[in-house]
N, C-alpha and C positions, 0 to 999 in steps of 0.2 A: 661500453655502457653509455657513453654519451653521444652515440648513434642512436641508439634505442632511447636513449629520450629526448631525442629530439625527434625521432619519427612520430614519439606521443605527443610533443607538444607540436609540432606541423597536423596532426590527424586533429587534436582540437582544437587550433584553430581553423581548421577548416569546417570544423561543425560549429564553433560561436559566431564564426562572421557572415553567416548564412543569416537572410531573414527571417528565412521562417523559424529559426531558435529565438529569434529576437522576438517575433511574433508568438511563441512557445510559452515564452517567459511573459507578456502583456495576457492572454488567453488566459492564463494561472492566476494570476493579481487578479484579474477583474472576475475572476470565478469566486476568489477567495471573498473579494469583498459584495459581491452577489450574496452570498450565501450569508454573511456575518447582518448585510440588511432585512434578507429575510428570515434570519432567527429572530432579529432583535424586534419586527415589526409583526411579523404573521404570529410565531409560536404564543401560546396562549397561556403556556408559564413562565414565559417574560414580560407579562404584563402586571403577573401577580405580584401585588404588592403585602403589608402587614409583617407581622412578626415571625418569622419560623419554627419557631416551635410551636405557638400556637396552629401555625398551618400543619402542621406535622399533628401535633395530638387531638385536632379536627379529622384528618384522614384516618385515622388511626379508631377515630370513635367509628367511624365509617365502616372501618374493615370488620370490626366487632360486631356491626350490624348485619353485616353482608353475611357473615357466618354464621350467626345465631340464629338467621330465618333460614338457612337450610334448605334453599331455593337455591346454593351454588354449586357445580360441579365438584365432586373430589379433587379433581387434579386444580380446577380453579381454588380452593379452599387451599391447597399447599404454596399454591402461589402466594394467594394473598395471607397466609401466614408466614414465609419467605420476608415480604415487604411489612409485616407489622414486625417482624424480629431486628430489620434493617433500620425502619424509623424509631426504635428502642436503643438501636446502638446510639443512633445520633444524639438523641437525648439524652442519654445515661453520659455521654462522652463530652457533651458540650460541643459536637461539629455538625456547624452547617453544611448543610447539602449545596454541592453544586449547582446549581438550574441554569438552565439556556440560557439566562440574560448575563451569565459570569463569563468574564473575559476569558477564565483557566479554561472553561470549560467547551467554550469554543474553539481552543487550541487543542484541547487533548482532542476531541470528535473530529478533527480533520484528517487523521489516516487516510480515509476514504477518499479524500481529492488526490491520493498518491494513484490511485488509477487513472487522472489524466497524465499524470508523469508517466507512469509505466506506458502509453498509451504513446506519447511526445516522445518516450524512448526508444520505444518498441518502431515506429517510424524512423529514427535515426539509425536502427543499430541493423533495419533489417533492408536498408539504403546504403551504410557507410561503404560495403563491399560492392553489391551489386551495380551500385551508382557508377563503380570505375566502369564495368561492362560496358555501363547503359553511355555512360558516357564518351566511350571512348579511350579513357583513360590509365588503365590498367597496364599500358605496355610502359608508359614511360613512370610507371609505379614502379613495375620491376626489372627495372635500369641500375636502380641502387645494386651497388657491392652489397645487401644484407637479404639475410636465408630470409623467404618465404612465412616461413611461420613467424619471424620476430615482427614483420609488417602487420601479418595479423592480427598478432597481438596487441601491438600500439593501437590499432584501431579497437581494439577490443579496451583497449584500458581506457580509452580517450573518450570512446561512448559511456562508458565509467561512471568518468569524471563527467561527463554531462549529467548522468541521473541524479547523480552527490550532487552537484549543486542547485537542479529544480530540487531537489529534498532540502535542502540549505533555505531555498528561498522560499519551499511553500512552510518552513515553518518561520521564518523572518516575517515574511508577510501575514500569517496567522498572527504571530504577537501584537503588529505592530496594529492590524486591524481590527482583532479583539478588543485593543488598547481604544484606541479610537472611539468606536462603536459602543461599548459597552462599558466605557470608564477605565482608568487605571485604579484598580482593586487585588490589590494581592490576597487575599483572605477573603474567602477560607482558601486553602492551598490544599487540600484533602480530596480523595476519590475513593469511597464505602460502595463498593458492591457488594452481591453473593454470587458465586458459582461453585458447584456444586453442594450447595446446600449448606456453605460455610461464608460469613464474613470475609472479605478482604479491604483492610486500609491499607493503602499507598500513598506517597504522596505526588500531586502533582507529576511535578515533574519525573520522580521513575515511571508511573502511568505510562504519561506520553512519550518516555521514553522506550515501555517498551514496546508498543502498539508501533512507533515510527520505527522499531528496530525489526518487526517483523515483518510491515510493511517492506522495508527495504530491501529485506531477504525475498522476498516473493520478486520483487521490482531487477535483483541482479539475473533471478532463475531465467523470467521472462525474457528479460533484455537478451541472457544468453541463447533462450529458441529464437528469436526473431532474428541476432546475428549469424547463428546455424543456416536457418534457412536463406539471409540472404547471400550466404556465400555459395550453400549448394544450390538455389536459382541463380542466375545472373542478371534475369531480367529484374528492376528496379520495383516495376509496377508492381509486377507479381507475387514479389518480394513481400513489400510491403501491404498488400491487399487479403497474401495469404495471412501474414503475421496477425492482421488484427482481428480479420475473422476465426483465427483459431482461439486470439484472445478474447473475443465478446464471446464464444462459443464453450469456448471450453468449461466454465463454470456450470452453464448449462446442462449439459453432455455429462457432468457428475452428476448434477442434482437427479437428473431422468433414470439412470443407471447404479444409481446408489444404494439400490438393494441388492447388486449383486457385489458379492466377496472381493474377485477380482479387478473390482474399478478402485482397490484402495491402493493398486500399483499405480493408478493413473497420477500424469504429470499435473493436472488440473483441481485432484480430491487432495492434494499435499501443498499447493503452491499456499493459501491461504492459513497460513500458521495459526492466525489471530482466533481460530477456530478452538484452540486450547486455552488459550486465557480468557477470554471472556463466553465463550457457550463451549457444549458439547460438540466432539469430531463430526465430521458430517457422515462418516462411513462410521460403525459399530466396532472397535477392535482396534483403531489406528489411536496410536501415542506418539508424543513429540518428537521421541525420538525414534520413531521410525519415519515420519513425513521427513525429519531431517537427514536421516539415510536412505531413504527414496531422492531427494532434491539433488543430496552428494551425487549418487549415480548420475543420475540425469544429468546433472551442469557436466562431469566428466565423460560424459557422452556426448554431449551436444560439443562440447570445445575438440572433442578427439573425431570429432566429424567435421567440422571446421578445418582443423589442422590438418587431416589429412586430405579432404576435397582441393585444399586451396594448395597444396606444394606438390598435389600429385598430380591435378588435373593442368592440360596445356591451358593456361588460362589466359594467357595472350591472342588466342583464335578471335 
């Protein structure tokens, strides 16, 4: 056992003391704090100032109007009676709404920058193998007394621990930047959506809790194809050039083909969890837990293609 973890701590430090992780991690801060300047400057409900409720039973006169001329679409009309039922709750409940210029709220909407981590991962993980290759290095890899696949695996944990800690850090530096930026304001600490046609309060933090939980989950699947493939390529480049193009692609490639049945087996229509908690599935018929027994297969295919390319192929050539 303390062979094998020492091969995972040898495997990450050899992915922290690279520059380009160092570089990884500056790329990520200055994106976070890009983005926190241009909410707090451009968006144009962070500038709005006054009472909130009044702003709320302003809009609210609005929507009454919108519908009572009969000039709006049906499906627009369910919308904006969706949103006149939502700024009812808030006033009936006493909670203020979230808007861009709140610190909370800048931290829960940051999921979305977990695609340059998957992104920083997906380059690491689809490198960590092929890199020996590309390197050179690979024979005096499997010099050690220890089975093939336990190597593997430390590399596979060790990339791991690299995405856990850009996850760590992009949400550290969300707080500390939203702090910054937009005040330290604990309140309201509340998050009032609809989906499907019902209410939901949360607070804060399970919100972003679980949006970053599912991010993550999408973030392990990926990390596992790009470590697949860079074990069954050996070239680095290739490796890594397939990796990302299938991952800028692959969203794609559902959305095009998302009328047919069988694209709801694809790796790409299931990676995207956050599809259940906040909108409707992208394919018709798909439930959580089937994208989550879709995802099982795949990571147990992708590692069992792994395992067996790398202890059975002569990979010392």
């Amino acid at each position: 056992m303390n062979i094998f973890t020492n091969l995972v701590r040898n495997e990450s430090m050899k992915i922290f003391k690279k520059t380009g992780t160092r570089v990884m991690f500056v790329i990520l801060f200055v994106l976070i704090i890009v983005g926190g300047l241009v909410t707090k400057f451009l968006d144009n409900e962070a500038l709005e100032g006054g009472d909130w409720q009044t702003n709320l039973q302003q809009q609210m006169a609005m929507i009454e109007q919108q519908i009572e001329s009969g000039e709006v679409p049906p499906q627009a009309v369910e919308e904006l009676q969706e949103q006149y039922e939502l700024y009812t709750y808030h006033l009936e409940g006493d909670i203020e709404p979230l808007n861009s210029s709140h610190p909370w709220n800048y931290v829960v909407t940051n999921p979305p920058f977990v695609t340059f981590i998957t992104m920083f991962t997906v380059i690491v993980a689809a490198g960590i193998v092929a890199g020996e290759h590309s390197n050179g290095t690979v024979k005096l890899l499997l010099i050690r007394p220890v089975k093939r696949w336990k190597i593997l695996l430390s590399k596979w944990i060790a990339t791991m621990f690299f995405s856990i800690s850009m996850l760590i850090a992009l949400i550290i530096f969300s707080v500390i930047t939203s702090f910054v930026i937009f005040g330290l304001n604990l309140e309201p600490n509340r998050v009032v959506d609809i989906v499907g046609g019902e209410i939901r309060d949360m607070h804060v933090f399970s919100y972003g809790g679980v949006l970053y939980g599912l991010s993550f989950i999408e973030l392990v699947i990926l990390t596992t194809f790009a470590f697949m493939i860079g074990t069954v390529f050996r070239n680095q480049s290739l490796s890594i050039g397939l990796s990302l193009v299938l991952l800028f692609t692959g969203g794609q490639i559902t959305f095009l083909l998302s009328s047919y049945d069988w694209m709801k087996y694809f790796l790409f229509a299931n990676t995207y969890l956050a599809q259940y908690f906040r909108d409707s599935p992208i394919i018709s018929g798909m439930t959580p837990l089937f994208s989550v027994t879709i995802l099982l297969i795949y990571f147990v295919l992708f590692m069992l293609i792994s395992i067996v390319t790398f202890t059975k192929r002569d990979v010392a050539d």
